[in-house]
N, C-alpha and C positions, 0 to 999 in steps of 0.2 A: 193302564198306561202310567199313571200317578207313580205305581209301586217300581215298573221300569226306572221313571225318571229319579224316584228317592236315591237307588242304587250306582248314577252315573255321579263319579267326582267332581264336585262345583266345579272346580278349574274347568275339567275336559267339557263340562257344559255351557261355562263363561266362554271356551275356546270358539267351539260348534256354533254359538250363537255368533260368536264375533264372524266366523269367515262365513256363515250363513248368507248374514249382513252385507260384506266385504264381496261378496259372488251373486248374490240375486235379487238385494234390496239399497243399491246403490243408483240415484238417480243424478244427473247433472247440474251442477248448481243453477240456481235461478236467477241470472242473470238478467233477467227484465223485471226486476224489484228495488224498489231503493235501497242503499244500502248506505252506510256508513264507515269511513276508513280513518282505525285509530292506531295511533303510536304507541302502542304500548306491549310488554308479552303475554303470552297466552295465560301464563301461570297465575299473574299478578291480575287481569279481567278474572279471571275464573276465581279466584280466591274474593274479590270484589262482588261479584254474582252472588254467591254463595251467601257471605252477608248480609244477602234483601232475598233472601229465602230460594236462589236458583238450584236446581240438582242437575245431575249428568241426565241426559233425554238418550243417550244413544243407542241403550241397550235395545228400546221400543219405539225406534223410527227408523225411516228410510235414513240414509246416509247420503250426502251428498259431497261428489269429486270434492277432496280436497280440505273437505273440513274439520277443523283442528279442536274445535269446541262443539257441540251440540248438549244446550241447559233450555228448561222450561222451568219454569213454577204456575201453581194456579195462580188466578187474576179475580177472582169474582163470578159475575151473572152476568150471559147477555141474551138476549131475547129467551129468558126464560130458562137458560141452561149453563151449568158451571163451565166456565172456559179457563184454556192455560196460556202463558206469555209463552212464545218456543224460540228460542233466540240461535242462531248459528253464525257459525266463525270460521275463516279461511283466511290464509295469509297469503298476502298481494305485494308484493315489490318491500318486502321488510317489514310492513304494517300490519294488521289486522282487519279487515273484512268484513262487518258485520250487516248480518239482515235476521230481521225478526217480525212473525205474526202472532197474531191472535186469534186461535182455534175452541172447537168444541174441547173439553178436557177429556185426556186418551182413557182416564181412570173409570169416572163417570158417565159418560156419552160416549163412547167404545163407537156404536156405529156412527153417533156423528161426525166424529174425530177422521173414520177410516176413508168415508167419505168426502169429505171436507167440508164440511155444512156448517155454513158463518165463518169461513176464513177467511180473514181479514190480512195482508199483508200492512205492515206500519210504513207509514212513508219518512221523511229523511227526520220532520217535525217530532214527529210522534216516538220514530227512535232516539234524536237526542232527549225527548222529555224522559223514557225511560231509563235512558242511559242518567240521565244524572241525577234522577230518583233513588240510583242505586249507587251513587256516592261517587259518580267518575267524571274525573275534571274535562265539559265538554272544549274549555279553550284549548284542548290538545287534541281534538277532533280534525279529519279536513273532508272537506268535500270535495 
């Protein structure tokens, strides 16, 4: 299978992955989660992300309607197993959208992760303390 896949052109397989994605791993956003709505553009959080160590999550999750950003980074240890921060973004009425947990790591813990064993959604607290750990002015936050 390996020697198939060496032979298909990353493109055509960054493509296949994408509508994979876009066709049978696209779930609804979670709207009974707290979330947080910021003023700012996508480009400009994602480049702030990145900074406090976020990368793109999208290629290895579900997707959900509408979201403009999907980054995780690892976080540490929780009960005994490496976990990741997975933060997502969708834009709302001009603003930005955000909700973010804290899961098994998809790296390390493969079936914890798939499962979702010790997922922790952050609530409104919890996401501005991350939000401004990673350098983003939360007085331009709204609730």
């Amino acid at each position: 299978m390996l020697e198939i896949l060496q032979r298909v052109p990353f493109g055509l397989w960054k493509a296949a992955k994408r509508w994979f994605r876009d066709n049978y791993a696209t779930a609804e956003w979670p709207d009974h989660h707290a979330t947080i709505t910021l003023a700012m553009d996508v480009d400009v959080l994602e480049e702030q992300l990145r900074r406090h160590h976020f990368e793109d999550a999208s290629g290895w999750s579900l997707k959900y309607e509408g979201e403009v950003l999907n980054m995780r980074r690892p976080s540490g240890v929780a009960s005994g197993r490496p976990v990741e921060d997975h933060l997502r973004v969708r834009p709302v009425d001009g603003d930005l959208e955000i909700n973010t947990h804290v899961e098994a790591n998809r790296w390390e813990t493969k079936t914890d992760h798939v499962h979702e064993e010790g997922l922790i959604w952050l609530d409104e607290h919890e996401l501005r303390v991350l939000l401004e750990g990673c350098g983003i002015d939360v007085e331009h936050l709204e609730t």
